[in-house]
C-alpha positions in Angstrom: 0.0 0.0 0.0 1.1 3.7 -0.7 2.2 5.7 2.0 0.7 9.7 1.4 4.3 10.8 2.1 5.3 9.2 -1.2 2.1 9.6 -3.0 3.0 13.1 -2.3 6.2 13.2 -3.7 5.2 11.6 -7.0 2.9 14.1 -7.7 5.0 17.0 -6.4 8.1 15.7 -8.5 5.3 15.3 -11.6 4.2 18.7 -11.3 8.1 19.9 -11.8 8.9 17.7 -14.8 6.2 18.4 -16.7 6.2 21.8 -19.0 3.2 24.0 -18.3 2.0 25.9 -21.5 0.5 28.7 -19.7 4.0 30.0 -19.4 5.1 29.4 -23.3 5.3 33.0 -24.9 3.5 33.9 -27.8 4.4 33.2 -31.5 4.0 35.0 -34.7 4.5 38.2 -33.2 6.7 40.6 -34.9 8.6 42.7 -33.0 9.5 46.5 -34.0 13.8 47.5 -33.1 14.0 50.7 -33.6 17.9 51.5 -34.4 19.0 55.3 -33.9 22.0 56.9 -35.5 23.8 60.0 -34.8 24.9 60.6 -37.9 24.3 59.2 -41.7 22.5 57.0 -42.5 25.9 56.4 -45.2 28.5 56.7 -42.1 26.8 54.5 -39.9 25.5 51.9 -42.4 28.4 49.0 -41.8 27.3 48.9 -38.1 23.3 48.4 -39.0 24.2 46.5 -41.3 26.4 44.3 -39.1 23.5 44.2 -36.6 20.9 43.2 -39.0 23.0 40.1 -40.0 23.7 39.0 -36.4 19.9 39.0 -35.8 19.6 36.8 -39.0 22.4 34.7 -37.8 20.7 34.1 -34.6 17.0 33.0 -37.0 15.3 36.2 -36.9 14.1 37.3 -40.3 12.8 40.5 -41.2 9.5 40.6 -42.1 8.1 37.6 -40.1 10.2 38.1 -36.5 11.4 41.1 -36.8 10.8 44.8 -38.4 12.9 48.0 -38.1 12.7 51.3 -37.9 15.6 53.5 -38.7 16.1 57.7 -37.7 19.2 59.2 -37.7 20.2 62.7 -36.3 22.6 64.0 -39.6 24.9 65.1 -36.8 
C-alpha cells in the first residue's frame, strides 16, 4: 500500500517535470527594433548592417520576427 508521504512526492516531482503551457510565450509576433543613429544614414551603415546580419544569424528574419525602424540625427 502507498504511504501519502510518497504519493506526495510523486505528484510533487510530476508537477516539476512536466512543462506547463501557460507559461510558453507567444508566436507569430513581430517585433519592432528601432535602431537610432547620430549621424548618416551612409556613415553609420556598416554597423546596422552588421547588426541586421547578427539578428539573422541568430534566426530572426525581417518581415516575419522582426521589423525595423531606422532615424538618424545628420549630426
Amino acid at each position: 500500500m502507498m504511504r501519502r508521504r510518497d504519493l506526495l512526492a510523486m505528484l510533487g516531482s510530476s508537477a516539476v517535470v512536466l512543462p506547463s503551457p501557460a507559461f510558453a510565450q507567444p508566436t507569430g509576433r513581430l517585433r519592432l527594433i528601432g535602431l537610432l543613429g547620430a549621424a548618416s544614414p551612409e556613415s553609420s551603415l556598416p554597423q546596422s548592417s552588421a547588426f541586421m546580419a547578427g539578428l539573422q544569424e541568430l534566426g530572426y528574419q525581417k518581415g516575419r520576427d522582426v521589423d525595423y525602424a531606422t532615424r538618424w540625427a545628420y549630426g
